[in-house]
Backbone as CSV, one residue per row, in Angstrom:
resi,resn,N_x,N_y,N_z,CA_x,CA_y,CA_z,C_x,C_y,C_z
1,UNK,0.848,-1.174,0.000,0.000,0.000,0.000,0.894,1.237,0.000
2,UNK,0.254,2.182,-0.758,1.724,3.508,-0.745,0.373,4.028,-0.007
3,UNK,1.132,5.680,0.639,0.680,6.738,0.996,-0.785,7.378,0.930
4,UNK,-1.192,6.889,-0.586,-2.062,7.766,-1.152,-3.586,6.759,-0.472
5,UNK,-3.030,5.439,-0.182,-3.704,4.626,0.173,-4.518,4.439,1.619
6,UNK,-3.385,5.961,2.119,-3.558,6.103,3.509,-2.579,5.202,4.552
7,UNK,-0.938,4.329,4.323,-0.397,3.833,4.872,0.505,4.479,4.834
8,UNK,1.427,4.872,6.050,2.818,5.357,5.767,3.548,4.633,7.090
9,UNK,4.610,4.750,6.707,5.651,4.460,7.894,6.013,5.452,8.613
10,UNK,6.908,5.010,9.785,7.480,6.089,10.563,8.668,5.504,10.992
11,UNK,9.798,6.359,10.729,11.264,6.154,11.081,11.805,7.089,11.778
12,UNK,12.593,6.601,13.100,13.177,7.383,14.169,14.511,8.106,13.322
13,UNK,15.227,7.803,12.818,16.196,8.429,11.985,16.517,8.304,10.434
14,UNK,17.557,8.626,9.742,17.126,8.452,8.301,18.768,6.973,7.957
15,UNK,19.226,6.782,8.857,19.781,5.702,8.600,19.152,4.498,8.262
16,UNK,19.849,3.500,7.660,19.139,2.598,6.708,18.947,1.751,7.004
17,UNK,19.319,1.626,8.291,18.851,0.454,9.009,18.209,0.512,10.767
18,UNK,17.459,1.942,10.222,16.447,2.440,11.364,14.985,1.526,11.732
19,UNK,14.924,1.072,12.882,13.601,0.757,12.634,12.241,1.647,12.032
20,UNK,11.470,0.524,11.535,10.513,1.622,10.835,8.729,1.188,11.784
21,UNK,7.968,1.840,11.198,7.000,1.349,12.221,5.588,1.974,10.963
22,UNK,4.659,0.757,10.809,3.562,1.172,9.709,2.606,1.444,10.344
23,UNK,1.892,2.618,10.218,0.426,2.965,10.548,-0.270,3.273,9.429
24,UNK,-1.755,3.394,9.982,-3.057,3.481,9.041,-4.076,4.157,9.223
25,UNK,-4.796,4.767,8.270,-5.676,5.720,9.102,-6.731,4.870,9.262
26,UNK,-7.774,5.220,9.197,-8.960,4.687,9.239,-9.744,4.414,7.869
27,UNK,-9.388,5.466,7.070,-9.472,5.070,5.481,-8.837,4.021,4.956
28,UNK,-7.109,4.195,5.252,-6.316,2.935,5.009,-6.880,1.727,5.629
29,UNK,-7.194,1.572,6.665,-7.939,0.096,7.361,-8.535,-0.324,6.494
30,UNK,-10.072,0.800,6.381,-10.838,0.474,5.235,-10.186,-0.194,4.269
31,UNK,-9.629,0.517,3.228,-9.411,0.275,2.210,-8.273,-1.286,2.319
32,UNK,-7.510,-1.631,3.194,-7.069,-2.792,3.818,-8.049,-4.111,3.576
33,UNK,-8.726,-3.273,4.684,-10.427,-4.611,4.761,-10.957,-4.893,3.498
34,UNK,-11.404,-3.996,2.477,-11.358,-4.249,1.476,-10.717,-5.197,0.152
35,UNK,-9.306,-4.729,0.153,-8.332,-5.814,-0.184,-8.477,-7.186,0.120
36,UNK,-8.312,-7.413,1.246,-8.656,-8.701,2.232,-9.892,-9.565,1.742
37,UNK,-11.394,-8.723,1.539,-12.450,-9.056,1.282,-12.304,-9.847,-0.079
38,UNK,-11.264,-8.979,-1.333,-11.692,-9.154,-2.587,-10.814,-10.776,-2.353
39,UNK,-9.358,-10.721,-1.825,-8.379,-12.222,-1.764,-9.319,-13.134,-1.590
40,UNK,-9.855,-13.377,-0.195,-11.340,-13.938,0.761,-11.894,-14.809,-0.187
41,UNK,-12.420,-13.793,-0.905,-13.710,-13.941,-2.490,-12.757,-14.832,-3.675
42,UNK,-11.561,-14.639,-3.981,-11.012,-14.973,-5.134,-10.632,-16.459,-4.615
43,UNK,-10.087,-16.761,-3.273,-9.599,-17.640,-2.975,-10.900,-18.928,-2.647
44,UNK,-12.058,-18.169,-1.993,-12.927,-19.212,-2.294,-13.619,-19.633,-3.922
45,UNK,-13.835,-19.137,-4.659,-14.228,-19.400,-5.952,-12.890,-20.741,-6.108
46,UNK,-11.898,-20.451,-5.810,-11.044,-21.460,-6.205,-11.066,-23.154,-5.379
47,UNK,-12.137,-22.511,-4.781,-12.046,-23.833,-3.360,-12.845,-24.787,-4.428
């Protein structure tokens, strides 16, 4: 998911081997749950 999706990360410094940490808004969830729903759906048709 990029940005626009509503996911971004967060990094304590800009070294490259900073931990990073992902949050989401509430749109991003949404739109998450969504994703999830359509796999869900594709993967049962295949059952």
């Amino acid at each position: 998911m990029e940005p626009e999706d509503c996911c971004l990360s967060s990094i304590d410094s800009l070294d490259e081997s900073a931990a990073s940490v992902t949050g989401f808004t509430r749109k991003g969830l949404d739109y998450l749950e969504d994703i999830l729903d359509d796999r869900r759906s594709d993967f049962m048709k295949n059952i």
